[in-house]
N, C-alpha and C positions, 0 to 999 in steps of 0.2 A: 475359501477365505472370503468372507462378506466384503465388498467393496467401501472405503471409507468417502464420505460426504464433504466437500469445503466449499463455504462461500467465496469467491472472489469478486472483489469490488474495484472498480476502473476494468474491467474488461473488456471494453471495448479497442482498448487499444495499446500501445504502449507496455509496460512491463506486468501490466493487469492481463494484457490478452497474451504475452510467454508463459506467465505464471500456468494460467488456463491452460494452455496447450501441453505442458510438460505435466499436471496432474492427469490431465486424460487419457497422457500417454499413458502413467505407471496406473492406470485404470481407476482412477477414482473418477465419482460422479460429482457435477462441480454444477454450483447455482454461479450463472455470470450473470453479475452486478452490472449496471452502468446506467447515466443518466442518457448517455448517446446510445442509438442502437448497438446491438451484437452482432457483429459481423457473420456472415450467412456460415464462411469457415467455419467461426467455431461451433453454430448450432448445427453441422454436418454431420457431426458424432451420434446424433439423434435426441431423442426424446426422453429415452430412458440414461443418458448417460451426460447431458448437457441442460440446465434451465435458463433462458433468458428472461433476468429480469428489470425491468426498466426502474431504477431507483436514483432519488437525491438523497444523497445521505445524511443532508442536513435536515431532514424532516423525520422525528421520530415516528412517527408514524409509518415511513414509508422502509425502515430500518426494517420495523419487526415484522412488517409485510414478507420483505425479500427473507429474511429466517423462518415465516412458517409455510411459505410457499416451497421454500428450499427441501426442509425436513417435511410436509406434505407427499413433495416428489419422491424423494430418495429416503425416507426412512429414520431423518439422524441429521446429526452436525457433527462434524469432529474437528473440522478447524475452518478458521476467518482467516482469511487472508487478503488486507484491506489495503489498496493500493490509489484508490479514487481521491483526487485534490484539485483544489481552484490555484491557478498559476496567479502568480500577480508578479509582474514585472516591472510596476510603475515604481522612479526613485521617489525619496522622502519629500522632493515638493510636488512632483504630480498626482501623487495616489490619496483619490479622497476617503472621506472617511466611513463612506457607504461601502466602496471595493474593499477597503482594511475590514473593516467588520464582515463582510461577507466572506473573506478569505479565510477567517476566522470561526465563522459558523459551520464550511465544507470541510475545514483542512480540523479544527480542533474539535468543533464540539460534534463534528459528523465521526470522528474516530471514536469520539466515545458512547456514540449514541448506536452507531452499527456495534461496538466490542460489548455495550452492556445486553444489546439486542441478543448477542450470539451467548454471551456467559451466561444468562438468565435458562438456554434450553440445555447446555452444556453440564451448568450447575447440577441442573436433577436429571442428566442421563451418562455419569460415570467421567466429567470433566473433558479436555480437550486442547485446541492448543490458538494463540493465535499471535499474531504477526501486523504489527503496525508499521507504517513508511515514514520518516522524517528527512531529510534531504541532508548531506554531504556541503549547500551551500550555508548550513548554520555554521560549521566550523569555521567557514573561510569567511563571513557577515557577504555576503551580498550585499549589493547597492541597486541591481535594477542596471533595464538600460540592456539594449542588446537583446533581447531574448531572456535576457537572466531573470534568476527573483530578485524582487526589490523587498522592502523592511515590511509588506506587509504579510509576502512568503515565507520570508526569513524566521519573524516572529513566530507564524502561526507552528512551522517545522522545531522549533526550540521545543513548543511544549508539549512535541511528542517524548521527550527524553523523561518528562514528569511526569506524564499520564502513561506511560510504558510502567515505569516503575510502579507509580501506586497502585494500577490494576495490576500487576506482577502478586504484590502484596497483598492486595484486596482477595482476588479469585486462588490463589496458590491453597488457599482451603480447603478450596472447592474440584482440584485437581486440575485445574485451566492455567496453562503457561500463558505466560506474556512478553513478546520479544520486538525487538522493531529491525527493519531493515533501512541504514542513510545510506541512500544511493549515489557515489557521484555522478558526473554528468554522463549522460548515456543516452545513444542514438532512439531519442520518441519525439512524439509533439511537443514536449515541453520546451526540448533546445532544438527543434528545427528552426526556430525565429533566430537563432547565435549568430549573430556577425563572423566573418571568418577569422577575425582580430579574435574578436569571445573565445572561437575555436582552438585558436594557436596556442591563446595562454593556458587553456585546459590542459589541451595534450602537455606542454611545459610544465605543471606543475603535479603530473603522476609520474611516480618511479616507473609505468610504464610507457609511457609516452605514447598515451593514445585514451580515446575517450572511449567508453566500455557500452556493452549491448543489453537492448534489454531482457537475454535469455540470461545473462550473467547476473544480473538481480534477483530474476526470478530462482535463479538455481539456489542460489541462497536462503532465500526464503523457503525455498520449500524445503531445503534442508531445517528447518528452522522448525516446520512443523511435523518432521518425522520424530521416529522412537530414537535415532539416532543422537538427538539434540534433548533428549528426555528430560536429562537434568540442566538444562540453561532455563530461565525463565527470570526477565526484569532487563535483560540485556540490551544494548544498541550496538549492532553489528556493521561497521562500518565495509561498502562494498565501491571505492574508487581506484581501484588502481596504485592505492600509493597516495592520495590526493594529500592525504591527514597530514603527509613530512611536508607540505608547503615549499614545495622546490621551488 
């Protein structure tokens, strides 16, 4: 059985470098994405089964880079799986309008600028699947402060629920699902900054009472791109614990 191909983007760390690790396990070959290095771990796997590529994904140009270096190596794309975002943590009177817009260009127009990168090779090589990230803190609005996101995070995480959907609809022609994963809060960089107060209320507000990992995202996700989840495509898959009932 021929080995399947994924991009994964944020791989350097965080639920981008579980994702990596658990595709490698079940032996696919994976282009790791990231603007920060690749950890030496994941290019352990070698050469023929790991690509480290150095991308912002806010630049199309460096998008379709990382897809033909990707399908260069390994042969193919079969799925995106895009987890790379700009944190912004500043509340509504600190955060200017340079970081809002910049948050905006990583987090929104870099998801659609790596998804249309990936569906343009997918398109004409028998479709494919992919998986975008939106965050667990649109539900509950974030304010910033703490570690958290503030409104320019918040914003940017809403309009993956509308650009999931319309690429859903757009590529579903073309046989390329489109799914997203809203993470709640879970042990990466994002909330190492959490105050312990931040902490307390998290765990308080999931049916499990406890803040979740980033292999538990990723399990999802990659659930998300097997044959298994064949027929979902347009969905936002909430992964907190519980967060969603607002305990």
């Amino acid at each position: 059985m021929t080995a399947k191909t994924a991009l994964v983007t944020g791989a350097a760390s965080g639920i981008g470098r579980a994702c990596t690790n658990l595709l490698l396990a079940d032996g696919w070959h994976v282009g790791a994405a990231d603007i920060q290095p690749i950890p030496e771990a994941l290019t352990a796997a070698g050469k023929d089964r790991v690509l480290a590529l150095a991308t912002d994904v806010a630049s199309e140009e460096a998008c379709h880079e990382a897809v033909a270096k990707t399908v260069a190596a390994f042969g193919g794309l079969d799925a995106l799986l895009h987890f790379a975002a700009f944190h912004s943590t500043r509340t509504w009177r600190e955060v200017s309008a340079e970081e809002f817009t910049r948050t905006q260009a990583v987090n929104v127009t870099g998801s659609f600028l790596i998804s249309r990168a990936a569906a343009e090779h997918m398109a004409e090589h028998g479709g494919g699947a992919i998986v975008l990230t939106g965050s667990g803190s649109m539900n509950s609005g974030g304010v910033g402060g703490e570690g958290r996101g503030g409104p320019a995070y918040i914003a940017s995480k809403a309009a993956i629920v509308g650009l999931t959907r319309s690429l859903a609809r757009s590529l579903g022609p073309h046989g390329i699902r489109v799914n997203a994963v809203f993470p709640g809060a879970a042990e990466t960089a994002m909330t190492a900054d959490y105050s312990e107060e931040a902490k307390r209320r998290v765990n308080e507000r999931t049916i499990l009472g406890r803040i979740g990992t980033a292999e538990e995202i990723a399990a999802v996700a990659r659930f998300l791109i097997s044959d298994d989840a064949r027929y979902m495509t347009g969905e936002t898959v909430n992964v907190n614990g519980g967060g969603s009932f607002g305990l």
